[in-house]
PDB file with one MODEL, atoms N, CA, C and O in Angstrom:
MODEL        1
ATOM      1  N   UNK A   1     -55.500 -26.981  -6.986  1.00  0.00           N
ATOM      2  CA  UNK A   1     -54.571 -27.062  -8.083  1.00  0.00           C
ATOM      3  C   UNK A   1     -54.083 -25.673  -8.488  1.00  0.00           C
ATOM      4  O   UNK A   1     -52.904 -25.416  -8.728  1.00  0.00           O
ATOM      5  N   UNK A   2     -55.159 -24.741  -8.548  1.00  0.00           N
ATOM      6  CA  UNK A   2     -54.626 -23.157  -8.800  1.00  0.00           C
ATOM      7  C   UNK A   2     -53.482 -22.396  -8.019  1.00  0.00           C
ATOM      8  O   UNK A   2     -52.804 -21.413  -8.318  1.00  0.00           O
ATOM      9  N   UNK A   3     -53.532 -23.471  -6.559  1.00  0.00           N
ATOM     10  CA  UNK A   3     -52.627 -22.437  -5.298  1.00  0.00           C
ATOM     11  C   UNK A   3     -51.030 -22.904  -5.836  1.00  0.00           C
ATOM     12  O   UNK A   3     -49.985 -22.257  -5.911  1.00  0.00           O
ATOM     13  N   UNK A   4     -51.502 -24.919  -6.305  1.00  0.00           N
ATOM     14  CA  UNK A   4     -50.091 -25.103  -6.420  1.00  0.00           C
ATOM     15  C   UNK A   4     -49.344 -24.634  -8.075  1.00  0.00           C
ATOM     16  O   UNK A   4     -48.162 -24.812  -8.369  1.00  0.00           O
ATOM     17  N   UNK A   5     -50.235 -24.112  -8.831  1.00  0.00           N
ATOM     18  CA  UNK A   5     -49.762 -23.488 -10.280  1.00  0.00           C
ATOM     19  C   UNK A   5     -49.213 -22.347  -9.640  1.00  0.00           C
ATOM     20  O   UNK A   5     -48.012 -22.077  -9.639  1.00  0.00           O
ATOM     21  N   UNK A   6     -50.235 -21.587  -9.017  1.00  0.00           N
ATOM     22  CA  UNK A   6     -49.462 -20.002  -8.640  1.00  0.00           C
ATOM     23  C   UNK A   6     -48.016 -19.826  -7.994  1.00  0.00           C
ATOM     24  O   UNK A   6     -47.290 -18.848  -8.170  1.00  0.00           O
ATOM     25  N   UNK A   7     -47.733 -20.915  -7.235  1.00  0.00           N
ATOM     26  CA  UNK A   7     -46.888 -21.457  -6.471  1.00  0.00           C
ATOM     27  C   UNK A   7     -45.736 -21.650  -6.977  1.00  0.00           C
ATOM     28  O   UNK A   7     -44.730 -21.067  -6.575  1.00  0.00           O
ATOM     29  N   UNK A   8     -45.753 -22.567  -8.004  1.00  0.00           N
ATOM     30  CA  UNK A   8     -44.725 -22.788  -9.258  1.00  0.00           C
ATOM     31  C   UNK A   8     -44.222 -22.168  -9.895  1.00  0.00           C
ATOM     32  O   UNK A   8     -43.016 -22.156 -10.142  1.00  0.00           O
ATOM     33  N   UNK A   9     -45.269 -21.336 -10.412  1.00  0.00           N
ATOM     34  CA  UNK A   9     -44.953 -19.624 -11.295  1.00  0.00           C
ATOM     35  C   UNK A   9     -44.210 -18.925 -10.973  1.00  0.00           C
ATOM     36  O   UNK A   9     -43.301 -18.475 -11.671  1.00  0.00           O
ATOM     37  N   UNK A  10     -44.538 -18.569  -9.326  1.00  0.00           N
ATOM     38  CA  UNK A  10     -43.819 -17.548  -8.738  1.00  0.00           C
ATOM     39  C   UNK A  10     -42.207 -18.337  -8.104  1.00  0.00           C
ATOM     40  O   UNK A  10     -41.213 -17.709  -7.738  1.00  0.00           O
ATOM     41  N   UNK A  11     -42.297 -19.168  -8.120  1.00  0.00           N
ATOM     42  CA  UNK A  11     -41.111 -20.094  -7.796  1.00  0.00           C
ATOM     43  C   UNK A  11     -39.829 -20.168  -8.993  1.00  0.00           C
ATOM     44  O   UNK A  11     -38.606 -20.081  -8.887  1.00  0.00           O
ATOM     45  N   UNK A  12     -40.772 -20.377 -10.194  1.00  0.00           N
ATOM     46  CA  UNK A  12     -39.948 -20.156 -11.264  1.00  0.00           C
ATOM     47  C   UNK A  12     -39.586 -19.549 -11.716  1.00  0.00           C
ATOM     48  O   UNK A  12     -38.513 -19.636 -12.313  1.00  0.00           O
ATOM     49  N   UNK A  13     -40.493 -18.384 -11.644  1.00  0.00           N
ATOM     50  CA  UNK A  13     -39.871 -16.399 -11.778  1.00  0.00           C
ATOM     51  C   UNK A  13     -38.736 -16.212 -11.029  1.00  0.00           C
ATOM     52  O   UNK A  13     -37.655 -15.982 -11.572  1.00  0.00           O
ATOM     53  N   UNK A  14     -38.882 -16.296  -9.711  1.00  0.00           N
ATOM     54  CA  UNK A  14     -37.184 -15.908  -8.841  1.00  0.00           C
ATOM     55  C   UNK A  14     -36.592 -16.794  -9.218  1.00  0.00           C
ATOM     56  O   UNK A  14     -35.549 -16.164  -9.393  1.00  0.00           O
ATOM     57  N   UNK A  15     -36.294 -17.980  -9.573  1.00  0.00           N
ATOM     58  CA  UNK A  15     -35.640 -18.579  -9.920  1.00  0.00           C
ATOM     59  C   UNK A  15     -34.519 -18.310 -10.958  1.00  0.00           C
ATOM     60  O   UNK A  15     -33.293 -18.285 -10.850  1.00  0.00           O
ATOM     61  N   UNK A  16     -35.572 -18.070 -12.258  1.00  0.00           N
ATOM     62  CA  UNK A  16     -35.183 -17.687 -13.440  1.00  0.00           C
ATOM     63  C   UNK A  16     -34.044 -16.085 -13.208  1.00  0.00           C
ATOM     64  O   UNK A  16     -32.878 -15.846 -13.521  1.00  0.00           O
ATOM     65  N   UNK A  17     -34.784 -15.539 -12.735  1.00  0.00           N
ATOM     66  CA  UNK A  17     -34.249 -14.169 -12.090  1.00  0.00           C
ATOM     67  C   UNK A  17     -33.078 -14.559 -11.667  1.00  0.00           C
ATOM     68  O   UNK A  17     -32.159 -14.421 -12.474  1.00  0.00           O
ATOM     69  N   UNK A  18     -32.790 -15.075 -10.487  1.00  0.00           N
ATOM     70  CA  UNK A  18     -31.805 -15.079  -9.743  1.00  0.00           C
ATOM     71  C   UNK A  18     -30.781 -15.595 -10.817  1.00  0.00           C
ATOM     72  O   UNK A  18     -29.886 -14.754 -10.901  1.00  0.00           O
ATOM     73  N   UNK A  19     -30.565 -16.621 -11.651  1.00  0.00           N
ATOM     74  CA  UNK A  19     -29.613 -17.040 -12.049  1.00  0.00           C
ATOM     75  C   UNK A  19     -29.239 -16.137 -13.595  1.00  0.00           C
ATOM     76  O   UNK A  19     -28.531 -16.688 -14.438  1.00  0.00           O
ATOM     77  N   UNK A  20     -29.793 -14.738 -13.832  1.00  0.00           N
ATOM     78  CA  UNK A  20     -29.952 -14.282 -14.793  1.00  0.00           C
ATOM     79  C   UNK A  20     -28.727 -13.015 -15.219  1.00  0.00           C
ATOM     80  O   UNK A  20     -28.824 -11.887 -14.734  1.00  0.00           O
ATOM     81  N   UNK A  21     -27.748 -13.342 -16.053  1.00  0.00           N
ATOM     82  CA  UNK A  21     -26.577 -13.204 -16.678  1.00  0.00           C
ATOM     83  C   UNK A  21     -25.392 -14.027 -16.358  1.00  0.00           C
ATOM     84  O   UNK A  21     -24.309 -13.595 -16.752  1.00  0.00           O
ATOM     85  N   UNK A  22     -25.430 -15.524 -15.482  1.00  0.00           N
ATOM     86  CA  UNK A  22     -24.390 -16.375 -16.403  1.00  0.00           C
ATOM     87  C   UNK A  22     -23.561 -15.701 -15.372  1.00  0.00           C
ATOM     88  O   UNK A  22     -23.722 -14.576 -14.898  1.00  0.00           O
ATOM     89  N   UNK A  23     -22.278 -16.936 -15.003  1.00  0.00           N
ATOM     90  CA  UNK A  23     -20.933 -16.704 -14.384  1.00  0.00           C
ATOM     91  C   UNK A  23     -20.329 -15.802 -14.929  1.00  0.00           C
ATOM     92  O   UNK A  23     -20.538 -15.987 -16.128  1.00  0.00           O
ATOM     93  N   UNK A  24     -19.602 -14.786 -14.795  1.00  0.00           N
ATOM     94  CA  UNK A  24     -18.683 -14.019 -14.942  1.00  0.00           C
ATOM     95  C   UNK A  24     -17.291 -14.261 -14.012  1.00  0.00           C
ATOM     96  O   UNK A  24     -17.428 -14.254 -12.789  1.00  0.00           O
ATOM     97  N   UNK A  25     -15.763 -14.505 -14.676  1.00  0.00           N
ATOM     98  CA  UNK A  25     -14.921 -15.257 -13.909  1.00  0.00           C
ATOM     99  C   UNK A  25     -14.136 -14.000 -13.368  1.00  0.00           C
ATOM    100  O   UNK A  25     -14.021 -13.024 -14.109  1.00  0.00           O
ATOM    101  N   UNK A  26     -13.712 -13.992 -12.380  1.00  0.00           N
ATOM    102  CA  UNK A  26     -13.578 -12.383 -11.479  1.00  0.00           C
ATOM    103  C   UNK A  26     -11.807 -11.845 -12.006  1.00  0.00           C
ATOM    104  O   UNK A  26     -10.742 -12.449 -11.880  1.00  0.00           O
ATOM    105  N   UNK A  27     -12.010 -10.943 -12.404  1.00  0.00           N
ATOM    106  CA  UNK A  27     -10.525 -10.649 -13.091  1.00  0.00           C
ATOM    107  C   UNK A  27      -9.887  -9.387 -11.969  1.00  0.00           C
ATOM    108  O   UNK A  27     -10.359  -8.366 -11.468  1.00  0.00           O
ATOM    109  N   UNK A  28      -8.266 -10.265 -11.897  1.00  0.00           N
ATOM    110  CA  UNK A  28      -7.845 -10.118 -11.007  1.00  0.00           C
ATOM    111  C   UNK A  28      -6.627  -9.355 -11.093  1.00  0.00           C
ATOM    112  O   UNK A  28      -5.664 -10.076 -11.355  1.00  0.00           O
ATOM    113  N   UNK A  29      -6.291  -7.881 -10.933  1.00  0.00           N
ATOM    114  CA  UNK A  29      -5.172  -7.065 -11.543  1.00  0.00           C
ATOM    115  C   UNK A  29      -3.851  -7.271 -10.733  1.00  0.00           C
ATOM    116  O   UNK A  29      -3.897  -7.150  -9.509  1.00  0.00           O
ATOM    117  N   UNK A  30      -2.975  -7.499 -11.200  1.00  0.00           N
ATOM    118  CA  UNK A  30      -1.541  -7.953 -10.170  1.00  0.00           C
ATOM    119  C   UNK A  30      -0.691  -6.705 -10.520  1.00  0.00           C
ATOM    120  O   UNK A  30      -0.148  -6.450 -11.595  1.00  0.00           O
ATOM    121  N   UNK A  31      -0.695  -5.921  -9.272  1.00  0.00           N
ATOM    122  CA  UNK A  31       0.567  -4.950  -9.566  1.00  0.00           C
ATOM    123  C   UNK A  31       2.017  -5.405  -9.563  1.00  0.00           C
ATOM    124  O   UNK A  31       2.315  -6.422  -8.936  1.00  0.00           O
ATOM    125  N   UNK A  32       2.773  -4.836 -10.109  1.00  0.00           N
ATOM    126  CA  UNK A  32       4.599  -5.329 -10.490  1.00  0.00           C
ATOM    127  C   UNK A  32       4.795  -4.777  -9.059  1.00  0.00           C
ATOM    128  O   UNK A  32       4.077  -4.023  -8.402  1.00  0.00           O
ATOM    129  N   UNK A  33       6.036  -5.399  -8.751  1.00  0.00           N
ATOM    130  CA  UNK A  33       6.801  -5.408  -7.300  1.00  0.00           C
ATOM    131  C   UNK A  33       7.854  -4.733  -7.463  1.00  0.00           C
ATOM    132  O   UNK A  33       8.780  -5.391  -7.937  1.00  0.00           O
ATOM    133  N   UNK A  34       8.171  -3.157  -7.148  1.00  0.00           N
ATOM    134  CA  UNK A  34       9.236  -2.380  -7.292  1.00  0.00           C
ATOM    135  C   UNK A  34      10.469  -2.522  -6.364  1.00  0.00           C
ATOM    136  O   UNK A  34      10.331  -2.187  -5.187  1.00  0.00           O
ATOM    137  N   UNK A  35      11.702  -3.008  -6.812  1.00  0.00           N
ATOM    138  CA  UNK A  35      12.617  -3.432  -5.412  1.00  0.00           C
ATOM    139  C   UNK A  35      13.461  -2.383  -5.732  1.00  0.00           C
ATOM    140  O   UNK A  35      14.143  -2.388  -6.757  1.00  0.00           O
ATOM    141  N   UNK A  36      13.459  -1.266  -4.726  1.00  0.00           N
ATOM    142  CA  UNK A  36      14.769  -0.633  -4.904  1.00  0.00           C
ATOM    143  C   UNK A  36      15.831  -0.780  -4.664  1.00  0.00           C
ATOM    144  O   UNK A  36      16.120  -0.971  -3.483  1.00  0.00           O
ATOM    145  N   UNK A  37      16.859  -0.757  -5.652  1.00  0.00           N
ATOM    146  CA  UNK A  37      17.962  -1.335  -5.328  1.00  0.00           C
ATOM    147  C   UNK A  37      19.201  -0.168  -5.080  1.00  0.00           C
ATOM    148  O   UNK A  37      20.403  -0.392  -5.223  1.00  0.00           O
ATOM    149  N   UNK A  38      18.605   1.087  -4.684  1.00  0.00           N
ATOM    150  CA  UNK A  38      19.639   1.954  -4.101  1.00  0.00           C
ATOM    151  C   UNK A  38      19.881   1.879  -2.826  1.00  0.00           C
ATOM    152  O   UNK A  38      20.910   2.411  -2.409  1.00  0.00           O
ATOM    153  N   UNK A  39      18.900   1.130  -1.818  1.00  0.00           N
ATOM    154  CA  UNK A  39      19.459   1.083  -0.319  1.00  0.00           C
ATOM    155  C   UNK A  39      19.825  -0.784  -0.682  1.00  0.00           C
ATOM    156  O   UNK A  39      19.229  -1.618  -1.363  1.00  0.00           O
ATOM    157  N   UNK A  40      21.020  -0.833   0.118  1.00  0.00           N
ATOM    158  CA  UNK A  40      21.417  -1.966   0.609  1.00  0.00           C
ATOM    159  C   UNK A  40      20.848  -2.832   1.885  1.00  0.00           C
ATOM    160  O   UNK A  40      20.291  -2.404   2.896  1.00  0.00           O
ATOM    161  N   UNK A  41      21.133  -4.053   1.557  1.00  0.00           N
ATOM    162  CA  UNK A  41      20.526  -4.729   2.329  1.00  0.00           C
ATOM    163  C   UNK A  41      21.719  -4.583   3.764  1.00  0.00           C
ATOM    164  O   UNK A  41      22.883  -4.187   3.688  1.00  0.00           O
ATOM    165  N   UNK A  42      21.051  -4.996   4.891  1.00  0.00           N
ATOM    166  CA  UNK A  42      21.683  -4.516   6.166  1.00  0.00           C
ATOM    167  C   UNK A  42      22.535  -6.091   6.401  1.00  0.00           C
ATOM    168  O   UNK A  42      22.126  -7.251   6.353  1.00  0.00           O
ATOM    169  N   UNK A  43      23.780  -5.541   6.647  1.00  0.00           N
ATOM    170  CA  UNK A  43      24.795  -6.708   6.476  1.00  0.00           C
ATOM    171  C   UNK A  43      24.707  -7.235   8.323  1.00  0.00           C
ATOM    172  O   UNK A  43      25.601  -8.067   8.478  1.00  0.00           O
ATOM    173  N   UNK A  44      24.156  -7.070   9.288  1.00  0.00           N
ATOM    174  CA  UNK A  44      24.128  -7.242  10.681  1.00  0.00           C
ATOM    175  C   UNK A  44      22.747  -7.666  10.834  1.00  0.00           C
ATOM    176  O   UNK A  44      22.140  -7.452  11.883  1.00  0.00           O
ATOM    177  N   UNK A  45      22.208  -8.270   9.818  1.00  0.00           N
ATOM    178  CA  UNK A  45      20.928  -9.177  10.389  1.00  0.00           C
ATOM    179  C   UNK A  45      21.290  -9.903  10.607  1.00  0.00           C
ATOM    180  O   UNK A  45      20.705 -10.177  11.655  1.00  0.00           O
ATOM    181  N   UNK A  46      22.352 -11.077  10.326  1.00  0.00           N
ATOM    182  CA  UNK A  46      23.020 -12.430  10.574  1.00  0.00           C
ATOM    183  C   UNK A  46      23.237 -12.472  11.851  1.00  0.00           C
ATOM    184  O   UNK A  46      23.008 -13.505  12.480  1.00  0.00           O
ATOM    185  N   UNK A  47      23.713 -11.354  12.445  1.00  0.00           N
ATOM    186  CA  UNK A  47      24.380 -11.276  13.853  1.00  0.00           C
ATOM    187  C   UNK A  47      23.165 -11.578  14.944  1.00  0.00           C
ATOM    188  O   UNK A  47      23.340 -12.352  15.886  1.00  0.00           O
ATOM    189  N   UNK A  48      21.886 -10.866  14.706  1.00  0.00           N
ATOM    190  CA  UNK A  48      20.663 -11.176  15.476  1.00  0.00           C
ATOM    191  C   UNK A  48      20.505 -12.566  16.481  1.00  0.00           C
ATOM    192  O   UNK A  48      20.448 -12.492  17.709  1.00  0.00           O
ATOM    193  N   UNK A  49      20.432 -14.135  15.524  1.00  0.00           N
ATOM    194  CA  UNK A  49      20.384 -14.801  16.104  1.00  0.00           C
ATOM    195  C   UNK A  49      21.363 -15.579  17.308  1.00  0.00           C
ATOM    196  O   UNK A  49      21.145 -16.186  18.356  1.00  0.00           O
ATOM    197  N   UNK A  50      22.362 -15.251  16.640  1.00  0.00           N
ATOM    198  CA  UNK A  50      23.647 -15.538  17.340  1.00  0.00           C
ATOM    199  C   UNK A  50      23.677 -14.884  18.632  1.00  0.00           C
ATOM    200  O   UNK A  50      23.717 -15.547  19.669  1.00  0.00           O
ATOM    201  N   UNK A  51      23.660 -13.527  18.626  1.00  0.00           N
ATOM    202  CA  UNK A  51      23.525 -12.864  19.882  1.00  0.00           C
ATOM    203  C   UNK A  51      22.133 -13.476  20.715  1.00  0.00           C
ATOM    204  O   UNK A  51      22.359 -14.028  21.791  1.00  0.00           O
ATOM    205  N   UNK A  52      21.201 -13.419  20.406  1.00  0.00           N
ATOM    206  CA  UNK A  52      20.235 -13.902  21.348  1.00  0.00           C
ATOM    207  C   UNK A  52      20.437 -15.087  22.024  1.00  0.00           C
ATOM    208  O   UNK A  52      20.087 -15.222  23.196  1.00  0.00           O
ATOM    209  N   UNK A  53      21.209 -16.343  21.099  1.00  0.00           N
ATOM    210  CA  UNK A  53      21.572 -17.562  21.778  1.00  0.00           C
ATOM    211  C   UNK A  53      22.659 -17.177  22.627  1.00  0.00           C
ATOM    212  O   UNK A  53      22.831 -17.890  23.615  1.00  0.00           O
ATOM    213  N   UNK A  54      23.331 -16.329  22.482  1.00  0.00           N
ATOM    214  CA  UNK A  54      24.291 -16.038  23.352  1.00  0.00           C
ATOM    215  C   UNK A  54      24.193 -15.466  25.080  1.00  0.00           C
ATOM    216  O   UNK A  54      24.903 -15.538  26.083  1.00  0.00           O
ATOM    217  N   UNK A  55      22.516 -14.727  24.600  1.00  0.00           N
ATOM    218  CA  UNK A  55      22.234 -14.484  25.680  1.00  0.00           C
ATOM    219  C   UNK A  55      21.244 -15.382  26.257  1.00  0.00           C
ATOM    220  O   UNK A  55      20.976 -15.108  27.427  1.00  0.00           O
ATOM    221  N   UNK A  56      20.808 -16.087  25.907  1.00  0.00           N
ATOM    222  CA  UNK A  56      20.217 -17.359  26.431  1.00  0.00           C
ATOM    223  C   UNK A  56      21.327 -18.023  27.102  1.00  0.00           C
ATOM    224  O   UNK A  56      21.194 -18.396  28.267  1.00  0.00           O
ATOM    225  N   UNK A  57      22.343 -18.189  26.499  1.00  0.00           N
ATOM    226  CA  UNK A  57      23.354 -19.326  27.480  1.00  0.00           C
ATOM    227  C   UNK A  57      23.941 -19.077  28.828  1.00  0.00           C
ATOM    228  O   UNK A  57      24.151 -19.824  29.784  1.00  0.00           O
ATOM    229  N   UNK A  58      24.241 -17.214  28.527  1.00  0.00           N
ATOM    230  CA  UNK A  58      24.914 -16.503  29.763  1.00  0.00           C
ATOM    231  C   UNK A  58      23.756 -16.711  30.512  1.00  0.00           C
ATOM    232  O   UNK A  58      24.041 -17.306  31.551  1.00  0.00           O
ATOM    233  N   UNK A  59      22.137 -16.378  30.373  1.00  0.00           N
ATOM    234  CA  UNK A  59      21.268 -16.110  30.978  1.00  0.00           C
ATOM    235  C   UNK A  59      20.903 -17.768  32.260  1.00  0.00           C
ATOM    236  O   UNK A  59      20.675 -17.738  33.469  1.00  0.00           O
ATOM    237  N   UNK A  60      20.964 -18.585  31.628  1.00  0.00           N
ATOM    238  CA  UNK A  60      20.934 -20.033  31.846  1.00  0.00           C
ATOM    239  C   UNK A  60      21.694 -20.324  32.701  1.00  0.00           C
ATOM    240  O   UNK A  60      21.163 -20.782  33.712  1.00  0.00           O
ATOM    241  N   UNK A  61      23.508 -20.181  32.708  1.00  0.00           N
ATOM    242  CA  UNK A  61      24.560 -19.883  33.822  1.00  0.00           C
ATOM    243  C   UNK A  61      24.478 -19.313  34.550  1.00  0.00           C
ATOM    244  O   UNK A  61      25.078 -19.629  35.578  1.00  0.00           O
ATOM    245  N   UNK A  62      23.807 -18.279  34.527  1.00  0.00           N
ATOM    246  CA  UNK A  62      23.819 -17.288  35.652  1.00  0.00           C
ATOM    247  C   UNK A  62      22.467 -17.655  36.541  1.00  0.00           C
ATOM    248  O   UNK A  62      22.467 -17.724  37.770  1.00  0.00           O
ATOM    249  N   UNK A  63      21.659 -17.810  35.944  1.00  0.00           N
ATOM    250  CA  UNK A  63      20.226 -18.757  36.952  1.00  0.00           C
ATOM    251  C   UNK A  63      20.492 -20.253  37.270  1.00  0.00           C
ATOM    252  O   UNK A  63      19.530 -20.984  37.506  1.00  0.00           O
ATOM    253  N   UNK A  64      21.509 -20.642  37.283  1.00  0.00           N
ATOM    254  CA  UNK A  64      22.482 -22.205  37.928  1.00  0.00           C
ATOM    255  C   UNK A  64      21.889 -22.201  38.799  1.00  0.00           C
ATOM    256  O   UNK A  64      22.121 -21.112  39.324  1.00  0.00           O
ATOM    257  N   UNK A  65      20.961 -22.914  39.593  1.00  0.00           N
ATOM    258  CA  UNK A  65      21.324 -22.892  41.436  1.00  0.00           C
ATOM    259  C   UNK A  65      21.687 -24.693  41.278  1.00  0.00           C
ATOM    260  O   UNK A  65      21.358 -25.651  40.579  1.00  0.00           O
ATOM    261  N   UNK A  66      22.776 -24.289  42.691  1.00  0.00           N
ATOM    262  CA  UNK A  66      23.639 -25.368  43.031  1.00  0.00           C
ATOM    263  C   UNK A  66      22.784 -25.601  44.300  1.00  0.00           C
ATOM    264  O   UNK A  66      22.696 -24.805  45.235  1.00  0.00           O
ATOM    265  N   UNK A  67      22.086 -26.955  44.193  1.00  0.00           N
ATOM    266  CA  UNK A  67      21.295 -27.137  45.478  1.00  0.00           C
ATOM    267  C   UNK A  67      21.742 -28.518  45.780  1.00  0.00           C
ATOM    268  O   UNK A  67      21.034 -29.218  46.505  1.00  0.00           O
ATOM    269  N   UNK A  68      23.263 -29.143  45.109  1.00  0.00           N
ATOM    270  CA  UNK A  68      23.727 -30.252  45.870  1.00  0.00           C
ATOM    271  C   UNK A  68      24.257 -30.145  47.199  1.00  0.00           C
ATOM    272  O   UNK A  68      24.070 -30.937  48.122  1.00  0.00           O
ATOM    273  N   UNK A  69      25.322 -28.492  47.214  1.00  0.00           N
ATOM    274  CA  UNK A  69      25.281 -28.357  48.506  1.00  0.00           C
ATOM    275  C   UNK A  69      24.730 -28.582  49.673  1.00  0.00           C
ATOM    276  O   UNK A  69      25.003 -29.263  50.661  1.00  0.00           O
ATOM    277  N   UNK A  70      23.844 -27.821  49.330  1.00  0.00           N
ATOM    278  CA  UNK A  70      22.762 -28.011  51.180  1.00  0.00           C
ATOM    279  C   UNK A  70      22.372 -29.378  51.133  1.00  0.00           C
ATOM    280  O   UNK A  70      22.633 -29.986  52.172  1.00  0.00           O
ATOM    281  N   UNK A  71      21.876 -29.979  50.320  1.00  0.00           N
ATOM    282  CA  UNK A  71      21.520 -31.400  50.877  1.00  0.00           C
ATOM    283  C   UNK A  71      22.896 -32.172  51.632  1.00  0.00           C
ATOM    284  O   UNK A  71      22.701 -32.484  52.807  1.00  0.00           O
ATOM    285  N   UNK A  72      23.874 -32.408  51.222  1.00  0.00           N
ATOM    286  CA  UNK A  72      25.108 -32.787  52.258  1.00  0.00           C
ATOM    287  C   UNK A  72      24.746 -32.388  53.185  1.00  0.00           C
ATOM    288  O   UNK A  72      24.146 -33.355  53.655  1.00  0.00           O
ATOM    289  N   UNK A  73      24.630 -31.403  54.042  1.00  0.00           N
ATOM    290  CA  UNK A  73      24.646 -30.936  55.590  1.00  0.00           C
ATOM    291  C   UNK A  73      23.625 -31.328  55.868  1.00  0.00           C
ATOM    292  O   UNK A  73      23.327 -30.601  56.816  1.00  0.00           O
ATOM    293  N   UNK A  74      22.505 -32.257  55.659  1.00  0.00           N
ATOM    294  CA  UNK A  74      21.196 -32.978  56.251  1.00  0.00           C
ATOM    295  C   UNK A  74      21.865 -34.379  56.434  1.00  0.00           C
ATOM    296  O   UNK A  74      21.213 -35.320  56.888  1.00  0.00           O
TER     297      UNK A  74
ENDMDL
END
């Protein structure tokens, strides 16, 4: 009975310990977002996508292979 008192004691000590000063809710500082508004925004980002599809399409035409031909001459 003494091993399982000692047992308890010391069980309830860390216990007590561990949970000792209570939640504290974590405070969280938000810095302000500085937008400078002396450079302009770049008026040729729009153009980006357009051109790439553009080169996708040329790219696509130009890797065509025409392989109805040769089958006729079999």
């Amino acid at each position: 009975m003494t091993k399982f008192a000692t047992f308890s004691l010391a069980l309830g000590l860390t216990a007590s310990s561990a949970l000792a000063g209570g939640y504290v809710a974590p405070v969280v500082e938000v810095e302000p977002v500085v937008v400078d508004a002396a450079e302009p925004a770049s008026s040729n980002a729009g153009l980006v996508v357009p051109a790439l599809l553009l080169l996708g399409v040329i790219a696509a035409v130009a890797s065509d292979d025409d392989d109805d031909d040769d089958d006729s001459t079999n």
